[in-house]
C-alpha positions as CSV (number, residue, x, y, z in Angstrom):
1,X,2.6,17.1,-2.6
2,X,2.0,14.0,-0.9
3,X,1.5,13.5,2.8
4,X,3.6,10.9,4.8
5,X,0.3,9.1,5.4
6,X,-0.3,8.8,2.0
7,X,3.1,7.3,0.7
8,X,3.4,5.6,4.0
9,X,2.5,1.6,4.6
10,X,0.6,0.7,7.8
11,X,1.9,-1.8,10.5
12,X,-0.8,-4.6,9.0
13,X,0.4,-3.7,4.9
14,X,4.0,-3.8,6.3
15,X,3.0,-7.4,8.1
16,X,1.5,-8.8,4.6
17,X,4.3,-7.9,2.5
18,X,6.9,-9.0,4.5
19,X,4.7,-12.7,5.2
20,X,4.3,-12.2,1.3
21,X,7.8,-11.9,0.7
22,X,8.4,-15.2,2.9
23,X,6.2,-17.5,1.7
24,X,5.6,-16.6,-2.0
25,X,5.3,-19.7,-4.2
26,X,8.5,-21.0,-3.8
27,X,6.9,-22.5,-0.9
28,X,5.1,-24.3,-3.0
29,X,7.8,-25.6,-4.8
30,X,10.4,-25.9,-2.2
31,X,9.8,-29.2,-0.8
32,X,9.6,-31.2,-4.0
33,X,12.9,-29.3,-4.8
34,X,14.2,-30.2,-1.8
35,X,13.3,-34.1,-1.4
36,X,14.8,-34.3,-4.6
37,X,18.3,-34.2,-3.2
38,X,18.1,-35.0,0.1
39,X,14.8,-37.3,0.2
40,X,13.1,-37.8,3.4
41,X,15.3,-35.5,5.6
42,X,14.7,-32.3,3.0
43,X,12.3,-31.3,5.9
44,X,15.6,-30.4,7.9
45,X,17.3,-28.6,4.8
46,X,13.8,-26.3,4.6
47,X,13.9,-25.7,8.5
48,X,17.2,-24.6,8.4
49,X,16.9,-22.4,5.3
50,X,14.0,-20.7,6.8
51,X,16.1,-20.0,10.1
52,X,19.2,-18.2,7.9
53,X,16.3,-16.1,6.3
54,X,15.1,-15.2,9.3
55,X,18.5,-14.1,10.4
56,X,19.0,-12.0,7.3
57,X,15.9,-10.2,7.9
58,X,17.1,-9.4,11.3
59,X,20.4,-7.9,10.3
60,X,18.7,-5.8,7.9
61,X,16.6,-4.9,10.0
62,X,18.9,-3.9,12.4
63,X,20.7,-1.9,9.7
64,X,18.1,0.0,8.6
65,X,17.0,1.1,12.0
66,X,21.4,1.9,12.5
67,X,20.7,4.2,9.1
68,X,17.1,4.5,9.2
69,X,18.1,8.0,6.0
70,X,19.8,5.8,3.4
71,X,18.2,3.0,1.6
72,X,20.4,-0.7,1.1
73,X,22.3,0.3,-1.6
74,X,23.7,3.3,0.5
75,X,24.3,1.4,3.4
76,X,26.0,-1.2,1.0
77,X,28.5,1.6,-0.3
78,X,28.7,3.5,3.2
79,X,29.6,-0.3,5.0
80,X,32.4,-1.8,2.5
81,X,33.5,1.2,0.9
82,X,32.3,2.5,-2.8
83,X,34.2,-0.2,-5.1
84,X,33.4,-3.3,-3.1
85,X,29.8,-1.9,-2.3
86,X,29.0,-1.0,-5.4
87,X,30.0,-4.7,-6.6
88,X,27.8,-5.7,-3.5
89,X,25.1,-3.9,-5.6
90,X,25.6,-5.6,-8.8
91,X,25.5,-9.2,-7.5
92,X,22.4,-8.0,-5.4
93,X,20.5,-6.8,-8.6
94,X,21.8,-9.1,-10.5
95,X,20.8,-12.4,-7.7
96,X,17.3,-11.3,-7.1
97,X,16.8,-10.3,-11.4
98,X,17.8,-14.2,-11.6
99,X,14.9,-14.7,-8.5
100,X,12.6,-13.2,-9.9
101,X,12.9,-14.7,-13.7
102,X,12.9,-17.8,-11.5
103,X,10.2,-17.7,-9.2
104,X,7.7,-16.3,-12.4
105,X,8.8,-19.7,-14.2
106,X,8.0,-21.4,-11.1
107,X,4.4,-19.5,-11.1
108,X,3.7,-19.8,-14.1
109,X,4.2,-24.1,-14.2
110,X,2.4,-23.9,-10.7
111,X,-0.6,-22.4,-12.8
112,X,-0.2,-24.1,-16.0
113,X,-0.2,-27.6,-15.0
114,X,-2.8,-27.2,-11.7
115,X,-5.4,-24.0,-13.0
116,X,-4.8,-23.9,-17.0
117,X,-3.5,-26.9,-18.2
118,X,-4.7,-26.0,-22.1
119,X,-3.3,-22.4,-21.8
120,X,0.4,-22.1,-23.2
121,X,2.7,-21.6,-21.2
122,X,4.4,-18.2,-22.4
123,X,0.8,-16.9,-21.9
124,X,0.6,-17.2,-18.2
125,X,4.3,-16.1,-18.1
126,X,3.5,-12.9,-20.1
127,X,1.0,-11.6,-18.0
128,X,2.7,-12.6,-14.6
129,X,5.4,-10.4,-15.9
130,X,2.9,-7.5,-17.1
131,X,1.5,-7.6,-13.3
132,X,5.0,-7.9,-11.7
133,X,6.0,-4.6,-13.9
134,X,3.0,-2.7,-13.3
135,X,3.5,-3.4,-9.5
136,X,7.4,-2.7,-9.7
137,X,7.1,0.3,-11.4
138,X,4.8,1.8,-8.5
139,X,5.6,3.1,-5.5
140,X,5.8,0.3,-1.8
141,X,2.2,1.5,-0.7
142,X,0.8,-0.1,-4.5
143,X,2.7,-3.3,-3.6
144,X,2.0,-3.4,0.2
145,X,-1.7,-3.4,-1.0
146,X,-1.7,-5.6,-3.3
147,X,0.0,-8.4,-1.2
148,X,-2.7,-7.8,1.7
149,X,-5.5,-8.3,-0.9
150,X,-3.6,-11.6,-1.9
151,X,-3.0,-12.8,1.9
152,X,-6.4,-14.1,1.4
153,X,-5.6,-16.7,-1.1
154,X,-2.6,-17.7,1.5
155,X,-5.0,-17.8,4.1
156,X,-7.4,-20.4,2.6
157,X,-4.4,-22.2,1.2
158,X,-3.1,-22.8,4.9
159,X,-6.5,-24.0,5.9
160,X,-6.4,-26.3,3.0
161,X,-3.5,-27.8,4.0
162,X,-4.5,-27.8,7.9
163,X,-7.5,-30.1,7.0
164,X,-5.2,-32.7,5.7
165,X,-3.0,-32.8,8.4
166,X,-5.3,-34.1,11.1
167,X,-4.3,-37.7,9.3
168,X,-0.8,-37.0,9.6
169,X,1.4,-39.1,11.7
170,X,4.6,-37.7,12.7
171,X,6.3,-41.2,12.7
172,X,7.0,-40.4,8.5
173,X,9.6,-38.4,9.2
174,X,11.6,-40.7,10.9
175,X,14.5,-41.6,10.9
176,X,15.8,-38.3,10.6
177,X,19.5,-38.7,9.0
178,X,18.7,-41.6,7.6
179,X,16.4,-40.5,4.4
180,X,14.5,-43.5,5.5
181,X,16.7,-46.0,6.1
182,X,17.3,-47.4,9.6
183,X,15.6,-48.9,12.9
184,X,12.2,-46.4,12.5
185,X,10.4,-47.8,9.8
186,X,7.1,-48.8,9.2
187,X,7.2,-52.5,10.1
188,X,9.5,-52.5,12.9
189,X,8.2,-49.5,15.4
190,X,9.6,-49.7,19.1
């Protein structure tokens, strides 16, 4: 058997996954996505998205630390009762199934139009999915691993980014409501 260190995640692995979870590459998607329907004010939408996440994490947090011997589904069933949470549980497995179809389709473009353009495209998908089995199947600890290995690529992506921003000028955004039309545009500054 097992000791609790062994199937247990460290503070830092715990700190990668849940950055992991965050940023993912739907981050890398999200603001064309977003400028798409609401043009130059999407930066707002994202902002605000990223706040409600942050306040789901904290009420699950603070469940799990209220419950800290049943896992979600539990505290689903245990919180509305067992017909309601166990439709809870459904639309939850069913959402992030729907997620996670999505966010491989959106890897797999990311990758086939910017790493391997001449590789088809159900290719790339296949494996991600092979990978995202074979790390599903396993236990947190594989997973936690895995994405602390991977922070590494986030890491130098971030830098990558930083570099162009030190030509950024924050008068683009403006106006903000607007999706660029009004008093704050490029010709006619006050």
């Amino acid at each position: 058997m097992k000791q609790d260190s062994e199937v247990s995640i460290s503070q830092g692995q715990l700190f990668f996954l849940i950055m992991q979870a965050q940023i993912g590459v739907g981050i890398l998607s999200l603001p064309f996505a977003v400028h798409g329907t609401a043009n130059g004010d999407g930066w707002i939408s994202t902002l605000l998205a990223g706040f409600v996440i942050q306040l789901w994490m904290m009420i699950s947090l603070t469940l799990s630390r209220c419950y800290p011997e049943k896992n979600f589904f539990q505290i689903l069933r245990n919180l509305f009762g067992k017909f309601f949470g166990s439709l809870l549980i459904v639309s939850y497995v069913l959402y992030f199934t729907a997620i996670a179809g999505l966010v491989a389709v959106l890897q797999t473009g990311l990758i086939n139009k910017w790493i391997l353009p001449l590789t088809p495209f159900w290719v790339i998908y296949l494996l991600i999915i092979i990978v995202a089995v074979y790390l599903a199947k396993d236990n947190i600890l594989v997973i936690a691993r895995f994405f602390g290995l991977s922070t590494g690529v986030v890491v130098f992506f971030i830098l990558l980014v930083a570099t162009v921003y030190r030509d950024a000028d924050i008068s683009y955004i403006l106006p903000v409501g607007q999706s660029g039309k009004g008093c704050f545009n490029r010709t006619n500054r006050f």
